[in-house]
Residue frames as qw, qx, qy, qz and C-alpha x, y, z in Angstrom:
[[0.180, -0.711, 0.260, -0.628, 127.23, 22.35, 26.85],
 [0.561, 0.021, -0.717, 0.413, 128.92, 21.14, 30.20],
 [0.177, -0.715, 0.340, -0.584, 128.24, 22.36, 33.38],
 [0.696, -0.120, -0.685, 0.180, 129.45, 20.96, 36.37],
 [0.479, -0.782, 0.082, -0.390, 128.35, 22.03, 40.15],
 [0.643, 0.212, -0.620, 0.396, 132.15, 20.94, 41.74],
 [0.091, 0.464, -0.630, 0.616, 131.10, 21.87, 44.71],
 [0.887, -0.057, 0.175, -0.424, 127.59, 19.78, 45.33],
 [0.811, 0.309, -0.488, 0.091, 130.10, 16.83, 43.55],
 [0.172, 0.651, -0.537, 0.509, 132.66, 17.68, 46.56],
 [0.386, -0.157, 0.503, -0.757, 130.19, 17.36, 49.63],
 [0.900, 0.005, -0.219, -0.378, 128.68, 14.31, 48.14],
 [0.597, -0.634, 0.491, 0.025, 129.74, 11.03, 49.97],
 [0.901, 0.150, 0.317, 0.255, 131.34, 9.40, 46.65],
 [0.177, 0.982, -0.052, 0.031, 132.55, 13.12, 45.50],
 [0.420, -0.758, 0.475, 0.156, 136.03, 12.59, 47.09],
 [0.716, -0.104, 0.672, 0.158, 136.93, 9.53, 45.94],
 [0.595, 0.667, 0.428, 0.134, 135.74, 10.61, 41.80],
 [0.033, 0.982, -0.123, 0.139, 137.88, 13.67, 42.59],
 [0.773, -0.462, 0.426, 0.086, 140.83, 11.38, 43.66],
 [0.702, 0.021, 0.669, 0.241, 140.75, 9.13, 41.33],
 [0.469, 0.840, 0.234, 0.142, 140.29, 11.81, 38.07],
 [0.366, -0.876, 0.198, 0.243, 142.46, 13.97, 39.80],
 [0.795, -0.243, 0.457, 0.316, 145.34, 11.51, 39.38],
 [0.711, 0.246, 0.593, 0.289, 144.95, 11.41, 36.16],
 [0.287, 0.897, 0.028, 0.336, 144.87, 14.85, 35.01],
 [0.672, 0.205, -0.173, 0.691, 147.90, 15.56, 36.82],
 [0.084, -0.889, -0.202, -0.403, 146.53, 17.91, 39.20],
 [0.663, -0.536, 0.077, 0.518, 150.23, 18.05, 41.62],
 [0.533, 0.016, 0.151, 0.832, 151.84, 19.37, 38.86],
 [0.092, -0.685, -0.298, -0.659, 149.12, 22.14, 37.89],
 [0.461, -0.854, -0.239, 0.004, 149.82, 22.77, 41.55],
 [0.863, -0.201, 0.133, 0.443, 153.11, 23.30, 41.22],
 [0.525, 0.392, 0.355, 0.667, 152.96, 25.37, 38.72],
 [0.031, -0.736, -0.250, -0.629, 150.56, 27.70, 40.12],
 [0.062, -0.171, 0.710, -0.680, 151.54, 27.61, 44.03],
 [0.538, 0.026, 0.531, -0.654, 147.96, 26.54, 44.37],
 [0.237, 0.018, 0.923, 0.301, 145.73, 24.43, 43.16],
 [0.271, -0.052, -0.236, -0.932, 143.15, 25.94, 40.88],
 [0.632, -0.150, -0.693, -0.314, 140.88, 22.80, 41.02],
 [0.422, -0.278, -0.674, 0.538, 140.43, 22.49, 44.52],
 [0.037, 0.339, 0.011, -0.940, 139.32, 26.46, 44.38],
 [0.294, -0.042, -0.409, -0.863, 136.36, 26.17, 42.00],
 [0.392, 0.198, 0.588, -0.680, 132.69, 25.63, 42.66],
 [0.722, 0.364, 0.568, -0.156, 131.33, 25.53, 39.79],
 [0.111, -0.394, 0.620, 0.669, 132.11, 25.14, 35.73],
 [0.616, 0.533, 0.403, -0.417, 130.56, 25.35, 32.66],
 [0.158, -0.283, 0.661, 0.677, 131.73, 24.53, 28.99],
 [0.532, 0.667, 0.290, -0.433, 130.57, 25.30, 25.95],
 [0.243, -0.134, 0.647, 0.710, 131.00, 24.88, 21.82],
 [0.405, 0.517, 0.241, -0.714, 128.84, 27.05, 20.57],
 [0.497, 0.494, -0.466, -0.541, 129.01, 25.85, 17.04],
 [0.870, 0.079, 0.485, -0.042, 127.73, 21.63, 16.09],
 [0.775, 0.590, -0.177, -0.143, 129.70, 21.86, 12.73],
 [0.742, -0.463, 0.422, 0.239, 132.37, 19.47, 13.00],
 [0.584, 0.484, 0.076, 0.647, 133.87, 20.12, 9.45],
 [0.032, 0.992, 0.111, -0.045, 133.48, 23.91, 10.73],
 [0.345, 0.783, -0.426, 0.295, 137.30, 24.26, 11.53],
 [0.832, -0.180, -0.478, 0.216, 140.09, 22.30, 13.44],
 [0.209, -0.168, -0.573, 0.774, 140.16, 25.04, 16.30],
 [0.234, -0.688, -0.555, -0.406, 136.27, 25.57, 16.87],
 [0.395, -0.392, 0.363, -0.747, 135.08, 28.40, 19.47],
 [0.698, -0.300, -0.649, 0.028, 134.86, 27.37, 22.44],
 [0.206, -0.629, 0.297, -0.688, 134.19, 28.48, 26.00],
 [0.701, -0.206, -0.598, 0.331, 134.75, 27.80, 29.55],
 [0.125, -0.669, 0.162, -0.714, 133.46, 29.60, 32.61],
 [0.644, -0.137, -0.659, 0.362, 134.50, 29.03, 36.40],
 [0.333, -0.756, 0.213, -0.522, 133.35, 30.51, 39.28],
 [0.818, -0.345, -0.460, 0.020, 135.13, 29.79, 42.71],
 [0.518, -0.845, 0.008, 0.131, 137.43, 30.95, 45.46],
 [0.629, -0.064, 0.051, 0.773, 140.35, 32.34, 43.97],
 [0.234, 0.894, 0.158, -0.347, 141.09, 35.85, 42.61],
 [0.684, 0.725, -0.056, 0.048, 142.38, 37.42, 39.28],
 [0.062, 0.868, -0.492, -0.016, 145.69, 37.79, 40.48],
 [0.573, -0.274, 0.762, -0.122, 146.11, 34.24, 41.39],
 [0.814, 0.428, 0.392, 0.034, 144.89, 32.99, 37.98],
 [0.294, 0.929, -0.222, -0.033, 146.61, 35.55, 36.06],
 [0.254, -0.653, 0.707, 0.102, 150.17, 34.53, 37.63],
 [0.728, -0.095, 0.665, -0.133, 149.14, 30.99, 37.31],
 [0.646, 0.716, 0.243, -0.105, 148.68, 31.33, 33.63],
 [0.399, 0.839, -0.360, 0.085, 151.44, 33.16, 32.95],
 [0.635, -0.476, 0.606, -0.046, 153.61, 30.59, 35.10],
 [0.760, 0.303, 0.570, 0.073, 152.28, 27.85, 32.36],
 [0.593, 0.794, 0.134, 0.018, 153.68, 30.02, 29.47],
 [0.077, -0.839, 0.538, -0.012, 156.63, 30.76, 30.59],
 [0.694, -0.392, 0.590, -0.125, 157.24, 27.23, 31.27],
 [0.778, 0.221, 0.577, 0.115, 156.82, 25.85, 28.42],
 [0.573, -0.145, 0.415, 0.692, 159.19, 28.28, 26.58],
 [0.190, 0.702, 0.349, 0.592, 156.94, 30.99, 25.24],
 [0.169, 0.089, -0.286, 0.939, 155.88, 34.56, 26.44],
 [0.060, -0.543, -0.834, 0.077, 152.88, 35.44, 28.10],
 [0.053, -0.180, 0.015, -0.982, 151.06, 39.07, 27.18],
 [0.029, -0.539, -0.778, 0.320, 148.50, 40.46, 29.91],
 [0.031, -0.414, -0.273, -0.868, 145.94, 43.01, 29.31],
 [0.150, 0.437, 0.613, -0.640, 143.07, 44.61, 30.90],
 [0.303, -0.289, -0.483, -0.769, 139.33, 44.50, 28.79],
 [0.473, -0.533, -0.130, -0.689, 137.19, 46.24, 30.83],
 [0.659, -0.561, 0.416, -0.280, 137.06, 44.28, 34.87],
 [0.996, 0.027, 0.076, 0.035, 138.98, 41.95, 33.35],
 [0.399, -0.589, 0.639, 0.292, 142.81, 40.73, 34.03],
 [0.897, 0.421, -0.029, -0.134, 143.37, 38.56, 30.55],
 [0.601, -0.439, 0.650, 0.154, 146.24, 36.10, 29.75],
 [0.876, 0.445, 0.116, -0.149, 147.42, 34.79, 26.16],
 [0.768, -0.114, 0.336, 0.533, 150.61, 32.77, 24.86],
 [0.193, 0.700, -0.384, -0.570, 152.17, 35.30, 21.87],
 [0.134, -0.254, 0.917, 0.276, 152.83, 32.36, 20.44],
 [0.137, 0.263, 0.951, -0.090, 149.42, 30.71, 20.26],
 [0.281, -0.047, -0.247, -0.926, 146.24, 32.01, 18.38],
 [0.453, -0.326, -0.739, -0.377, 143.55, 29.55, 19.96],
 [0.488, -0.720, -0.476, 0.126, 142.81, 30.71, 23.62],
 [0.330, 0.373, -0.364, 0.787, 143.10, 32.94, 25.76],
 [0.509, -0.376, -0.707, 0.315, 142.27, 33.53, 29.35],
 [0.220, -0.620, -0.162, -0.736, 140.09, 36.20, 31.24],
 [0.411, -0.311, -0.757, 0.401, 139.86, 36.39, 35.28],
 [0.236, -0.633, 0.116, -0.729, 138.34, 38.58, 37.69],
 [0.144, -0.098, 0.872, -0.457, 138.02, 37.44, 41.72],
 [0.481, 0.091, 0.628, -0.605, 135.87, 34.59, 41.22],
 [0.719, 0.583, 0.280, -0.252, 135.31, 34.31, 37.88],
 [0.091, -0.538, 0.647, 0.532, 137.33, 33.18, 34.88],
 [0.773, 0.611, 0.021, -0.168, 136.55, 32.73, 30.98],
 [0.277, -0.322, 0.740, 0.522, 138.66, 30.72, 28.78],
 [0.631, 0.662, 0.320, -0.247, 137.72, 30.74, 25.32],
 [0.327, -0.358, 0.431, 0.761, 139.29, 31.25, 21.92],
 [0.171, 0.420, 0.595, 0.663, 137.97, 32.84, 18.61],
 [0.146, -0.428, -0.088, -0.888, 135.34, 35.37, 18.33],
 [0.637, -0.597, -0.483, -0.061, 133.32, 33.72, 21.74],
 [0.497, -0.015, -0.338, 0.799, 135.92, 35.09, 23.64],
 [0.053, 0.042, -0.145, 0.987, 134.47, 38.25, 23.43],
 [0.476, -0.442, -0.493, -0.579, 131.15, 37.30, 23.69],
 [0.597, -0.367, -0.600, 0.386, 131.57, 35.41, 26.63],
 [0.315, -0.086, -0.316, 0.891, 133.05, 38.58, 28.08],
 [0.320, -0.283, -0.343, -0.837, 130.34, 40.84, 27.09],
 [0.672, -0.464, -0.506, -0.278, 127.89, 38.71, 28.83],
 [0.612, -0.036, -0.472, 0.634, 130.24, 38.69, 31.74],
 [0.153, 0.148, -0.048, 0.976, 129.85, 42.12, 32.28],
 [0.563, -0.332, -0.264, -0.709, 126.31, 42.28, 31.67],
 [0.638, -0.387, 0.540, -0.388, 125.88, 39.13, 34.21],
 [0.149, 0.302, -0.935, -0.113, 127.43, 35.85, 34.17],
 [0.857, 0.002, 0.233, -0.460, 126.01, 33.54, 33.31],
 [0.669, -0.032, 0.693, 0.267, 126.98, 29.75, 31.45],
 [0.351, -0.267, 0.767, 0.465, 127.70, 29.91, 27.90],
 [0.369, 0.704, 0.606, 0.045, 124.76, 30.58, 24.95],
 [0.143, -0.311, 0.228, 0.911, 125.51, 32.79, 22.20],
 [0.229, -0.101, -0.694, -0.676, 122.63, 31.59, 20.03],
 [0.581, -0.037, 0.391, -0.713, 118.99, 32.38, 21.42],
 [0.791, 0.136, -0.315, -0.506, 117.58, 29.47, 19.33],
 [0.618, 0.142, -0.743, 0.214, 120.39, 26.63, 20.36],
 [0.210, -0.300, 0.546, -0.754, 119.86, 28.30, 23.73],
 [0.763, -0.071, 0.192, -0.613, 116.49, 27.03, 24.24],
 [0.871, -0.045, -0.443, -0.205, 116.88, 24.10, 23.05],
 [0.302, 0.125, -0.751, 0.574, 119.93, 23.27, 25.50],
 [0.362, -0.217, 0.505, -0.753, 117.59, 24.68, 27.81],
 [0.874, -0.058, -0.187, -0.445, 114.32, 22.19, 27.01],
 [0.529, 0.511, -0.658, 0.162, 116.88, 19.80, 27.20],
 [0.290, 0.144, -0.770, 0.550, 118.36, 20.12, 30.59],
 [0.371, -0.057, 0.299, -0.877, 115.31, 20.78, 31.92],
 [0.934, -0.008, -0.255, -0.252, 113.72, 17.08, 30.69],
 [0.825, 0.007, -0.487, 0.286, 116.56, 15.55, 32.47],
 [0.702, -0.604, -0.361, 0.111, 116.47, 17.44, 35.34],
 [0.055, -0.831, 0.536, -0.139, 119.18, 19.25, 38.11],
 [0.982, -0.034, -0.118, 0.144, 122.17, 17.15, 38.64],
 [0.847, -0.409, 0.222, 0.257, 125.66, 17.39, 39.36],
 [0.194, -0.202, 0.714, 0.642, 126.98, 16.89, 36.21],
 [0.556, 0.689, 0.357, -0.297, 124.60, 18.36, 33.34],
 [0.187, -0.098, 0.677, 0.705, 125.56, 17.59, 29.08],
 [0.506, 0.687, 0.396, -0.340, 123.62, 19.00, 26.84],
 [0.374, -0.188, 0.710, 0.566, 124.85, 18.14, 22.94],
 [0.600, 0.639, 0.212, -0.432, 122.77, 19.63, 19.99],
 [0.743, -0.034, 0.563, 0.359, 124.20, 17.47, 16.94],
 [0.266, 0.639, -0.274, -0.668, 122.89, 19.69, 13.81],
 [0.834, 0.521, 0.019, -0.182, 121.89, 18.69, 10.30],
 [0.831, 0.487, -0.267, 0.028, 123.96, 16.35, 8.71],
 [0.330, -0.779, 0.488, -0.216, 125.97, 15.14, 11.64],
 [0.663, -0.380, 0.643, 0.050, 126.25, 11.87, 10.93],
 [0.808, 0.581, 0.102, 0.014, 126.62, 11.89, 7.38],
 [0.247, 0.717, -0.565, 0.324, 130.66, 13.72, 7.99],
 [0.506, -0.458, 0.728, -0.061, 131.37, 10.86, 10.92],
 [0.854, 0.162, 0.488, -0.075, 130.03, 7.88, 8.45],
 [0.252, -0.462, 0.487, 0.697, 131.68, 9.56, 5.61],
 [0.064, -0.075, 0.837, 0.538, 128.30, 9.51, 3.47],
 [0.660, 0.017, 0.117, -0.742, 124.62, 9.87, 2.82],
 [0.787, 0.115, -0.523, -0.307, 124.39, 5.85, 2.33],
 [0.312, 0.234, -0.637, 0.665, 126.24, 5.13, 5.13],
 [0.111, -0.021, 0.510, -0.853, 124.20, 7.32, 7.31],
 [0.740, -0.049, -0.328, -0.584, 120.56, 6.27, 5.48],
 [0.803, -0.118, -0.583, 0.049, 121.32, 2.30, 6.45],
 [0.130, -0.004, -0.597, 0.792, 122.57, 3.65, 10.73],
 [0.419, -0.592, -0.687, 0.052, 120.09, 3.98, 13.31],
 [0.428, -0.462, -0.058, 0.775, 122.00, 6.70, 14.59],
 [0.151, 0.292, 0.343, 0.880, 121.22, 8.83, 12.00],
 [0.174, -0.668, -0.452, -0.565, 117.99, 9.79, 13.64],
 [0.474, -0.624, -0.364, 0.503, 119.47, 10.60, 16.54],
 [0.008, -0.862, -0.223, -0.455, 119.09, 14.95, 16.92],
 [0.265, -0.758, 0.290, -0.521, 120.18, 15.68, 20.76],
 [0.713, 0.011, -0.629, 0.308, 122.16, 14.20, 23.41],
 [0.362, -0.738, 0.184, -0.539, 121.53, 15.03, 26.82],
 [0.679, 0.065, -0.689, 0.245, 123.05, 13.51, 30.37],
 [0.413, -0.722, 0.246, -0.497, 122.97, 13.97, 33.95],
 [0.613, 0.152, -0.693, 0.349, 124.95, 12.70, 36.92],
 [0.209, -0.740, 0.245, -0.590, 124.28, 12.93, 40.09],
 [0.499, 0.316, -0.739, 0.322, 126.19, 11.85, 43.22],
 [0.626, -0.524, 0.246, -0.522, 125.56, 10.34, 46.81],
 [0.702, -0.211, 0.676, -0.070, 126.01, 7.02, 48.19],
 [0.667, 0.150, 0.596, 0.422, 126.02, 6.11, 44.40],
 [0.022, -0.274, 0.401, 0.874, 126.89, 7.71, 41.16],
 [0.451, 0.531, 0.634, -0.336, 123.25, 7.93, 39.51],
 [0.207, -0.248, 0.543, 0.775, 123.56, 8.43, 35.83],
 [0.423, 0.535, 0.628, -0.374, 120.89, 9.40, 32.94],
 [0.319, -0.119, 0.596, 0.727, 121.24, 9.77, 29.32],
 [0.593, 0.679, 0.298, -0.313, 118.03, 11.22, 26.92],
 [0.283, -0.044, 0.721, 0.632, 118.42, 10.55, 23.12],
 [0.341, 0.594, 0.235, -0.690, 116.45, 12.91, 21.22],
 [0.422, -0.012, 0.799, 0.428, 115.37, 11.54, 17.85],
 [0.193, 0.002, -0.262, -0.946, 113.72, 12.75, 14.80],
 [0.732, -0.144, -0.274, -0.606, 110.69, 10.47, 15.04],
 [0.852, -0.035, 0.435, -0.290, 109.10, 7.32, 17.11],
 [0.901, 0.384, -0.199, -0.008, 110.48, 5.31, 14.29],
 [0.455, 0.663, -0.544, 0.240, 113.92, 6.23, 14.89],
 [0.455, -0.495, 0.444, -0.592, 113.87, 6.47, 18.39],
 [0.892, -0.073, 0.379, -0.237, 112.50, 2.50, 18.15],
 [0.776, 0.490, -0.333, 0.216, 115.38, 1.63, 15.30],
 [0.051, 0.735, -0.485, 0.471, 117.66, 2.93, 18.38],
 [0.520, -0.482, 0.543, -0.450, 116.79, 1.41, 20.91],
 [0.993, 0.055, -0.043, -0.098, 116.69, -2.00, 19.08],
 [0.511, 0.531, -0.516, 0.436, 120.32, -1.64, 18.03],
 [0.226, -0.646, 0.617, -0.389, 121.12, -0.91, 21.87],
 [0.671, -0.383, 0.585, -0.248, 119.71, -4.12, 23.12],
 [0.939, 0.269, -0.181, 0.118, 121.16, -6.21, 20.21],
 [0.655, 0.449, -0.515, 0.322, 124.42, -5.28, 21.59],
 [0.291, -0.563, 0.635, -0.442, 123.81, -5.51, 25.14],
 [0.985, 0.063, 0.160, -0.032, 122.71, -9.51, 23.78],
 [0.783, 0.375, -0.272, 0.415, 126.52, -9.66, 21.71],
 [0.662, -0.741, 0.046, -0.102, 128.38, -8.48, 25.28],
 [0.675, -0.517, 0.515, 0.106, 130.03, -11.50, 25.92],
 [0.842, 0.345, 0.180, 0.374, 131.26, -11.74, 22.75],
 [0.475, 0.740, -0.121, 0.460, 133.28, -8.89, 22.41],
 [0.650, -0.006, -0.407, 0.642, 136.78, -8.35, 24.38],
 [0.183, -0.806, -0.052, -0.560, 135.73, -6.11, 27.50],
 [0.047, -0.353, 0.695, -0.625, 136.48, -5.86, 30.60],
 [0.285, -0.442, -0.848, -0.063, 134.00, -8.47, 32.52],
 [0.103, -0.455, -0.592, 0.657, 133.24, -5.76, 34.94],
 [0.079, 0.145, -0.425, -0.890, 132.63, -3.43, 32.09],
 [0.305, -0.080, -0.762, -0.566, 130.33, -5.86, 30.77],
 [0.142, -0.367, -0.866, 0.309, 128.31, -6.43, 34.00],
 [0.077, -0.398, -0.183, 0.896, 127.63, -2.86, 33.97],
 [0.142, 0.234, -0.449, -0.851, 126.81, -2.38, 30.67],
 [0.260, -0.235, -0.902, -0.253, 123.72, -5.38, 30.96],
 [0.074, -0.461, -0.725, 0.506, 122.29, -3.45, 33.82],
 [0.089, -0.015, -0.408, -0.909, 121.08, -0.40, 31.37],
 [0.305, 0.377, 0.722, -0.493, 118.47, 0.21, 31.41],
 [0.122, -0.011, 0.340, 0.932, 116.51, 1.43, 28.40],
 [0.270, 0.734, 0.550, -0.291, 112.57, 3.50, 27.99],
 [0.200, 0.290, 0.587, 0.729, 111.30, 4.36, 24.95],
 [0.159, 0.704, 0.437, -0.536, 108.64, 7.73, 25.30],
 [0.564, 0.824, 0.048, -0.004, 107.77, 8.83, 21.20],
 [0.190, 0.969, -0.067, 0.143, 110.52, 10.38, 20.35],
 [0.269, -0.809, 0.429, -0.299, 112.75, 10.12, 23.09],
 [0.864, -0.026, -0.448, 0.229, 114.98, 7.21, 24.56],
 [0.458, -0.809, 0.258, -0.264, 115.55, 7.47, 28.59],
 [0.646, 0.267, -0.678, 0.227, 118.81, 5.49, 29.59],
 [0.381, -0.796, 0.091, -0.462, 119.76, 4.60, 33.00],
 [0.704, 0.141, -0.567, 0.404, 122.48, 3.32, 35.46],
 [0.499, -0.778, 0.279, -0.260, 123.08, 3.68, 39.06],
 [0.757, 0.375, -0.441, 0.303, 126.82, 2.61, 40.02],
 [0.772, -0.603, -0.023, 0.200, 128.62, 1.71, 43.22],
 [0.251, -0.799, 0.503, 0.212, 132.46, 3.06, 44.71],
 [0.623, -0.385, 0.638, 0.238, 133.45, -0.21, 43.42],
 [0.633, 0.616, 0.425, 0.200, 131.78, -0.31, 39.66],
 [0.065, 0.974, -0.148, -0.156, 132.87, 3.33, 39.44],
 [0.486, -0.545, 0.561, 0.390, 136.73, 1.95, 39.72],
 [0.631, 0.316, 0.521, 0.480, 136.83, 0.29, 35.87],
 [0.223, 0.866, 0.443, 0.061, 135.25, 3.50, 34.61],
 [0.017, 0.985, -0.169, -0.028, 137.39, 6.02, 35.96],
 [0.470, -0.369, 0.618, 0.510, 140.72, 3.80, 35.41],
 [0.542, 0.499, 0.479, 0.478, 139.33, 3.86, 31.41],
 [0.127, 0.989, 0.056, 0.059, 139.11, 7.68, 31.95],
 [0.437, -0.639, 0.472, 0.423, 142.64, 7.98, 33.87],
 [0.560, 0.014, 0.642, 0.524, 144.16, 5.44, 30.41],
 [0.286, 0.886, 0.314, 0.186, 142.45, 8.11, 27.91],
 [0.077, 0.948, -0.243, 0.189, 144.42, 10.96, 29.61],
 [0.788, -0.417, 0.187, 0.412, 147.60, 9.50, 30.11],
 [0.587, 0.044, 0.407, 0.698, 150.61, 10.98, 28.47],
 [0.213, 0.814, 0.239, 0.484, 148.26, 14.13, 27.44],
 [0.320, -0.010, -0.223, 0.921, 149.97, 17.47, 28.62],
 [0.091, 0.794, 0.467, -0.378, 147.77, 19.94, 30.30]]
């Protein structure tokens, strides 16, 4: 689970400049262009979600995405159907319940929900959860009381921030990336359970990672591995700034638990968000 508070990011004094320099890269002229406005400029805050951790599960998991901010339904709605048209399909609108909705005819994995102020994207059966909840009062993303809490314990050991991740991995997550129970037995990583982050901006970009593990053992198998490879650095083909960065880590061990940390200047920031920008090149919105 994502959420991001874009408008405490905005009003921060590095906010502009992260919002610049991402911007770019996601191509946010044309997604004005498209929609006479710019949606992204217009939102306050945002929240994603994948409610399901099975990564075999299927290769279009639910998934959700709620935005509150200063537009209204009629202005998403067009904006939507602007993007479908455009790209050579048709776009059918409905109305479920205070919702305006958007979906391609063409396309069976999302589909888009507005009211002033509020808009759900989602596809599969979350869709209609989301909505549901909508109704009842918005809120972020949580179809499962049990994953709920935990997300919640989570974000709630690492704090308010900016930018809040909260990643529940599930049994046997790292046996399907390693391709193996032998594989995953002889990794450190295997005892890793939860991933949690926080960001938060001001004069620097203040960053914080928790690594939830199954036991003090792991947790101390982890954290060795990190600082063997923040010792093999300068051996491997980074960026030097990259690598300055990456030695300043920090890392605390508490049972269980492994606290990272990083605080980063306008000018460190710059590698970072040119590796984000080179990630989303060439991808279509």
């Amino acid at each position: 689970m994502l959420s991001v508070d874009v408008r405490k990011l905005a009003h921060a004094p590095l906010g502009t400049f992260i919002a610049e320099r991402l911007g770019r890269s996601a191509g946010t002229s044309k997604l004005a262009q498209t929609c006479g406005f710019d949606p992204l400029l217009a939102l306050d805050q945002l929240a994603l979600a994948i409610p399901s951790a099975d990564l075999a599960a299927s290769a279009h998991p639910d998934f959700g995405i709620v935005a509150n901010g200063r537009f209204s339904a009629a202005e998403i709605t067009r904006c939507a159907s602007t993007a479908i048209s455009a790209r050579g399909s048709e776009a059918i609108r409905t109305k479920l319940g205070s919702f305006d909705t958007v979906r391609d005819r063409n396309a069976s994995n999302g589909e888009i929900a507005a009211k002033d102020g509020l808009v759900i994207v989602s596809g599969g059966s979350y869709f209609r959860d989301l909505l549901d909840s909508a109704e009842r009062a918005p809120r972020a993303p949580g179809r499962d009381d049990a994953r709920s809490l935990k997300h919640g314990e989570l974000r709630r050991a690492l704090g308010p921030g900016a930018v809040v991740v909260s990643w529940l991995l599930g049994e046997g997550w790292f046996e399907r990336v390693a391709g193996g129970e032998t594989n995953a037995r002889l990794s450190p990583l295997s005892a890793l359970k939860s991933v949690g982050a926080r960001m938060n901006v001001d004069k620097t970009a203040e960053l914080q990672l928790l690594l939830e593990c199954a036991d003090k053992d792991g947790a101390s198998r982890i954290s060795s591995l990190l600082g063997e490879l923040q010792s093999a650095l300068d051996t491997l083909p980074l960026d030097p700034a990259l690598k300055t960065i990456a030695k300043r880590l920090t890392v605390e061990q508490t049972e269980a638990r492994l606290r990272l940390d990083l605080a980063l200047t306008q000018a460190e920031l710059i590698p970072l968000l040119d590796l984000l920008g080179a990630q989303t090149t060439g991808v279509e919105p």
